[in-house]
C-alpha positions, 0 to 999 in steps of 0.5 A: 500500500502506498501513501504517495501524498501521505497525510495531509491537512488530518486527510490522508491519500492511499493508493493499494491493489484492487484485491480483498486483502488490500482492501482490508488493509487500506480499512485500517488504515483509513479508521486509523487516520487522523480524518476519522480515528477521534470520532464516536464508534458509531461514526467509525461504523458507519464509516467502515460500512460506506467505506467497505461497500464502495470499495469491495464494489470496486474490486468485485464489480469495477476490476471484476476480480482482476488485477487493478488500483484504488486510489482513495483521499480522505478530507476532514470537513467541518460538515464531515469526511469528505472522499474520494476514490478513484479506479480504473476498472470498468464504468458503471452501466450507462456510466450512471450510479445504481439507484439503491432500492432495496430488492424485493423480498417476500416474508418467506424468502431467505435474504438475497446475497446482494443487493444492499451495498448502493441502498446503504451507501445512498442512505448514509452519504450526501452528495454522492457523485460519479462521473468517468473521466477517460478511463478512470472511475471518480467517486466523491461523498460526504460522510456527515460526522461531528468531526470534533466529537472525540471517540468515546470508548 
């Protein structure tokens, strides 16, 4: 994993390998940089999950499980985080974000295996973007935060 512009202003930038472990890696990292490392457990969850989703969506669905790079930036906002990812995996179809509505599911179902990720995502972040420049993916969000609320154990 590299830090090509480290950490800068509380935000941090990383650039690591499209694959699971990786992802896993870059995770704790990103929970343990100084944007997010000093708020409330139950802003740190819900950054993971956000963080979790966009990125394994990356590696399974942009890289389709093949060999790639991630590159992600993490900005402290009075408002929040402030992120970006970047990858140059395949666009979304019609280079347009899903939707995020949850699948159908009837009472007597057991639950799908997907399906969830874009309706979390969508619900848990402001002003989410994609656009595809040449052959990059750029994806940016707000995840809402008390910044200054320090991490309570």
């Amino acid at each position: 994993m590299k830090m090509p512009n480290g950490n800068t202003d509380s935000g941090v930038h990383l650039v690591f390998d499209s694959d699971p472990i990786a992802v896993r890696a870059a995770l704790v990292t990103l929970l343990a940089s100084p944007a997010v490392c000093g708020m409330y457990e139950n802003v740190r969850s819900t950054i993971e999950i956000v963080l979790a989703e966009v990125l394994n969506n990356i590696v399974e669905h942009a890289y389709a499980n093949q060999p790639g790079t991630i590159h992600i930036s993490l900005h402290p906002k009075p408002e929040g985080v402030f992120v970006v990812v970047c990858d140059q995996g395949l666009p979304f179809p019609k280079e347009v974000l899903p939707q995020g509505a949850l699948p159908a599911i009837e009472a007597t179902d057991s639950l799908p295996e997907g399906g969830f990720g874009w309706f979390l995502i969508r619900s848990l972040v402001q002003g989410l973007t994609y656009r595809r420049n040449a052959a990059s993916n750029h994806l940016s969000f707000l995840l809402p935060t008390d910044a200054t609320t320090p991490n309570v154990h």
